[in-house]
N, C-alpha and C positions, 0 to 999 in steps of 0.2 A: 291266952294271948298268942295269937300268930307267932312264928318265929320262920327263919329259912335256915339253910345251910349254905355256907359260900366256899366256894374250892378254891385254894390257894397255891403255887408250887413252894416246895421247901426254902426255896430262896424269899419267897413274900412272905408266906406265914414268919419268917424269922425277924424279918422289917419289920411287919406289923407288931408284929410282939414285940420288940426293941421299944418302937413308937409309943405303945399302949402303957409297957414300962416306966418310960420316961414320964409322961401324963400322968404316971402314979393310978392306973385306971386298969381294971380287968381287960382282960382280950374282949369279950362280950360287952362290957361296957364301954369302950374306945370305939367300936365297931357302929355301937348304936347310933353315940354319940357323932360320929364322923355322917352317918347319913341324915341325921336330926339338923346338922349343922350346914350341909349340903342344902338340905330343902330350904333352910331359911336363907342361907347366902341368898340362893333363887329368886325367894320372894324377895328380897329388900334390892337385888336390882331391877327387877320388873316395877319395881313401886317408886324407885329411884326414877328410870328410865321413862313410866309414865308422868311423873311428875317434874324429869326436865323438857318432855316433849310439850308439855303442856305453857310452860313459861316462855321456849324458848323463843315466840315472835314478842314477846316482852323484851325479853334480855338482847334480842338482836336490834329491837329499833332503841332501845338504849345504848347500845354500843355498836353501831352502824359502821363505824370503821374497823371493827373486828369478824364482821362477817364477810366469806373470801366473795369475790365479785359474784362469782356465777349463783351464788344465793342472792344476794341484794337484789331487792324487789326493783323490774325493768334487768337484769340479767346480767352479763359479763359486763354492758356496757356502762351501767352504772357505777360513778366515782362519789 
């Protein structure tokens, strides 16, 4: 299994380890877990983000008074 090595200064290596502590988790397994956890953050806003771009000429001609002028279809001058 792939692995790397990450360099730390004494003052982070001592955070991290506190952190990994508290989680009840090895340093190696906090470590993992944090970039496992990262990656997914990632996807679920990209997935969020494509699926409110996708809605969002739904939700603004349902709530046409909540979109600021200069979006409302015909421009600023649109009321």
């Amino acid at each position: 299994m792939p692995s790397l090595n990450v360099s730390f200064t004494d003052e982070e290596l001592e955070g991290v380890r506190a952190a990994a502590a508290a989680d009840g988790k090895s340093l190696k397994q906090y470590l993992h877990d944090l970039g496992v956890r990262e990656m997914q953050r990632r996807q679920f806003i990209a997935g969020a983000s494509h699926w409110a771009d996708r809605l969002r000429g739904e939700f603004d001609d349902a709530f046409l008074d909540d979109v600021p002028p200069a979006e409302r279809p015909g421009g600023a001058t649109a009321a």
